[in-house]
Residue, then its C-alpha position, 0 to 999 in steps of 0.5 A: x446497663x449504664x448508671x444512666x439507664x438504670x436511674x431512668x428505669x428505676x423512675x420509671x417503676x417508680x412512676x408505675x408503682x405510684x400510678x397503680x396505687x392511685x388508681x386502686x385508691x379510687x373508691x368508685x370510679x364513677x366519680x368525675x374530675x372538673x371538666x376540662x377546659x375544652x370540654x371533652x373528656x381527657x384521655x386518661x385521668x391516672x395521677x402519676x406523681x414525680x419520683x424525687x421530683x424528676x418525671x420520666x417522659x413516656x408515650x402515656x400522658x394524660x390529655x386535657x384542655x388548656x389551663x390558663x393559670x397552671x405551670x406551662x412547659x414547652x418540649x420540642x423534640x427534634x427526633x419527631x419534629x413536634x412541639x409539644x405543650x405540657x402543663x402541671x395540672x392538680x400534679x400531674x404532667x398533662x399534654x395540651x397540645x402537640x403541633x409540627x415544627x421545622x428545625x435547623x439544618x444539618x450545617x445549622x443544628x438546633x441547639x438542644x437545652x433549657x431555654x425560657x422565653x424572653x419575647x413574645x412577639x405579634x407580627x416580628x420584624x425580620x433582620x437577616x444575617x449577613x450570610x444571607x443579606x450583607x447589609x441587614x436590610x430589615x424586612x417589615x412584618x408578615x402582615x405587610x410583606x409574606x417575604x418575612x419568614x418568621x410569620x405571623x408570631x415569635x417567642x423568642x428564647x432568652x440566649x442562643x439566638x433562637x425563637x419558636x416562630x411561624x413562617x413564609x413557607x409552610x411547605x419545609x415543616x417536618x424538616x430540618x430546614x431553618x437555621x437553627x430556629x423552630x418553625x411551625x405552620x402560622x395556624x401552630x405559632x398562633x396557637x403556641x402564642x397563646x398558651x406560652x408566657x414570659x418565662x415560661x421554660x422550652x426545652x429543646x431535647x433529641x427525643x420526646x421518650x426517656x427525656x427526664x423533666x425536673x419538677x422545677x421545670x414547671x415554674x408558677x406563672x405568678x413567678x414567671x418574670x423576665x426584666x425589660x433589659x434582659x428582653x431587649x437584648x435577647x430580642x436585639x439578638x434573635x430578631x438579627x438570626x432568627x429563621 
């Protein structure tokens, strides 16, 4: 067994042992937690803490609404197509949503690591890149034309060129078909939209299980800040690739 496989086991016990401790803590388990935010019931309402701050991503995570004020997290995971939003609630690792993505072709990969989101945008300007328009014509924005592929919404991340957007054809989500941009259905990208903020962290990773989160990936929202100079470039430079 590698050094590598036996660090993620050694978490993961870890994550179990504290996970049945927590339960046989619970005096009386007709005790109820604060509703959550969408009003139905959460799938599993198990605390399971991070082990010297890393958390081992599994297919067993607790669900719940939508908590506006908490650490938000973005996955997307390239092996499932699907875009993921977790959140830290009361410490533990929640998921809020799950939606479908397209990623970048096999000539232009989407490029896994972390990322933070620079821009948010409504209704994005498209500029093409030269390999598909040689004079850069920009394209107005999906409300005034649907030849805009980047759809009703953009977040754009901070290098890379790269941006989590909707799109003009919703009919290649579930591929890998853009280039090097994450799509989603505009339905998706609205949803994203509002749940994401400035600054909060995106992780573009090959496969959701086994994928080891540091507890610093959840950063405060109040913390969350990006300068204006940073975001005007990161936007120059996403608006003229982004697809």
């Amino acid at each position: 067994m590698s050094k590598k496989s036996s660090f993620l086991l050694s978490i993961m016990l870890l994550q179990i042992s504290a996970m049945t401790a927590s339960v046989a803590a619970v005096p009386d388990s007709s005790a109820s937690s604060a509703a959550p935010a969408s009003g139905k019931p959460a799938t599993s309402t198990t605390s399971t803490p991070f082990v010297h701050n890393h958390y081992v991503l599994t297919g067993a995570l607790k669900v719940n609404g939508y908590h506006p004020d908490d650490p938000t997290l973005v996955i997307v995971d390239k092996g499932s197509h699907s875009t993921y939003v977790l959140q830290l609630q009361d410490g533990v690792v929640t998921r809020v949503l799950t939606v479908s993505n397209a990623i970048g072709s096999e000539d232009k990969p989407t490029p896994p690591g972390r990322y933070f989101v620079a821009i948010k945008k409504q209704f994005p300007t498209w500029i093409p890149p030269k390999s598909i328009d040689k004079r850069q014509k920009p394209v107005p924005p999906y409300n005034e034309t649907h030849k805009n592929p980047l759809g009703v919404a953009a977040l754009y991340l901070d290098r890379d060129e790269l941006a989590l957007h909707g799109t003009n054809d919703p009919g290649e989500i579930r591929q890998s078909a853009s280039h090097g941009c994450v799509r989603h259905s505009n339905a998706d990208i609205s949803r994203l939209y509002g749940m994401v903020h400035k600054g909060d962290e995106v992780m573009i990773i090959r496969q959701f299980r086994g994928t080891v989160l540091n507890k610093s990936d959840f950063k405060p929202r109040h913390s969350a800040k990006v300068s204006k100079k940073s975001q005007s470039k990161s936007q120059s430079k996403s608006q003229s690739k982004s697809r």
